[in-house]
C-alpha positions as CSV (number, residue, x, y, z in Angstrom):
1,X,-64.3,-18.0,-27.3
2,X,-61.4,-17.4,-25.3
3,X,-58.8,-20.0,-24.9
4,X,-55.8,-20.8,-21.6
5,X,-52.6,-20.9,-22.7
6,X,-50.0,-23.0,-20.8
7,X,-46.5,-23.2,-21.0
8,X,-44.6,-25.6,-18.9
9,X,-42.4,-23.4,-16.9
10,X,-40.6,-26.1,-14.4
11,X,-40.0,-29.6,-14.6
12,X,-42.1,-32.5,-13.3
13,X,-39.2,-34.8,-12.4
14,X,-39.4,-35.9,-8.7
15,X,-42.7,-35.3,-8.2
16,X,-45.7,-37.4,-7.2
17,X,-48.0,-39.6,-9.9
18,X,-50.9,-37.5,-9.7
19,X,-48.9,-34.4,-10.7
20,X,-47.3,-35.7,-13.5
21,X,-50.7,-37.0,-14.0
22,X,-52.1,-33.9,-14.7
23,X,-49.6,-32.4,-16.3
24,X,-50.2,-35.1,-19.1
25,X,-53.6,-34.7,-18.9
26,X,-53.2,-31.5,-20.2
27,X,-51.3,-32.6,-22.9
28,X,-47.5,-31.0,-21.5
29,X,-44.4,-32.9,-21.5
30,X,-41.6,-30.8,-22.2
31,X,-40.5,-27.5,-20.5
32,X,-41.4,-24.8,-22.8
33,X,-44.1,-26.3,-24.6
34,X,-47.3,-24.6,-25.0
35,X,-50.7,-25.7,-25.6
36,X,-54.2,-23.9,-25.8
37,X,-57.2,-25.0,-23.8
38,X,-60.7,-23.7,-24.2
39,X,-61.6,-21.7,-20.9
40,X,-63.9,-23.8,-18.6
41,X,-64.2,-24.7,-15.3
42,X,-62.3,-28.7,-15.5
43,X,-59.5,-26.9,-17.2
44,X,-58.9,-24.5,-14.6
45,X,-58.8,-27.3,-11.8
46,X,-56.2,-28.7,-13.4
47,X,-54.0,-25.7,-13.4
48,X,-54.7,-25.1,-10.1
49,X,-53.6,-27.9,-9.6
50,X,-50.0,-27.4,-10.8
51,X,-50.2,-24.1,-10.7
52,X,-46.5,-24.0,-9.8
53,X,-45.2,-25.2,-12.6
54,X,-46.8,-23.7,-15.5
55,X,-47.2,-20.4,-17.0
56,X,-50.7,-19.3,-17.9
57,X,-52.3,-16.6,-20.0
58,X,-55.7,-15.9,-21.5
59,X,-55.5,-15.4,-25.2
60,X,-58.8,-14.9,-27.4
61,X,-57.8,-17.6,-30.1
62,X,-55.6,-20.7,-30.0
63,X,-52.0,-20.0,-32.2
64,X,-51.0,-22.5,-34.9
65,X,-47.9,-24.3,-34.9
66,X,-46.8,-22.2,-37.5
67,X,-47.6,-19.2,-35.6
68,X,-46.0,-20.4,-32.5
69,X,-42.8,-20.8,-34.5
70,X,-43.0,-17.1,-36.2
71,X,-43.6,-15.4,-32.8
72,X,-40.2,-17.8,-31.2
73,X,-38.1,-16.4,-34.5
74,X,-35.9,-13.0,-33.5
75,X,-36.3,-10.3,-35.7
76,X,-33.8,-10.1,-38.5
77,X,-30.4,-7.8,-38.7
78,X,-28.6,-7.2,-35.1
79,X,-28.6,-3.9,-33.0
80,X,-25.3,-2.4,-31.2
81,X,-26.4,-2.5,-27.5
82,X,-23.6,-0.1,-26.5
83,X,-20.8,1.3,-27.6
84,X,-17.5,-0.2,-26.9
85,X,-14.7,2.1,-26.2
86,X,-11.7,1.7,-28.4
């Protein structure tokens, strides 16, 4: 089963009911928050419906919280991007 996922890319301040509406409907409220919907038809209207403002991608499995947090965290150490003359 294959599942959306959809981050909330721009803000829903200033626009109309319905669209903030939706928005909740599918359960975002913060930019940058992510959630996973199963693909079917109902979810897809609704990001059409603010298709603007969100991000989508189809994943094959919904990510934990857990996971969501390792895949945010940088890998450790640093890297010297380029060499500064001295």
């Amino acid at each position: 089963m294959s599942f959306f996922r959809i981050t909330l890319h721009r803000s829903a301040i200033g626009l109309p009911q319905r669209t903030r509406g939706v928005l909740a409907a599918l359960g975002l409220r913060k930019r940058s928050q992510t959630v996973f919907h199963p693909v079917s038809p109902q979810s897809a209207g609704m990001i059409l419906k603010v298709k603007e403002l969100v991000k989508v991608s189809e994943v094959d499995r919904a990510l934990s919280p857990k996971e969501m947090r390792e895949e945010r965290r940088p890998e450790p150490g640093f890297w010297v991007e380029k060499a500064v003359p001295r």
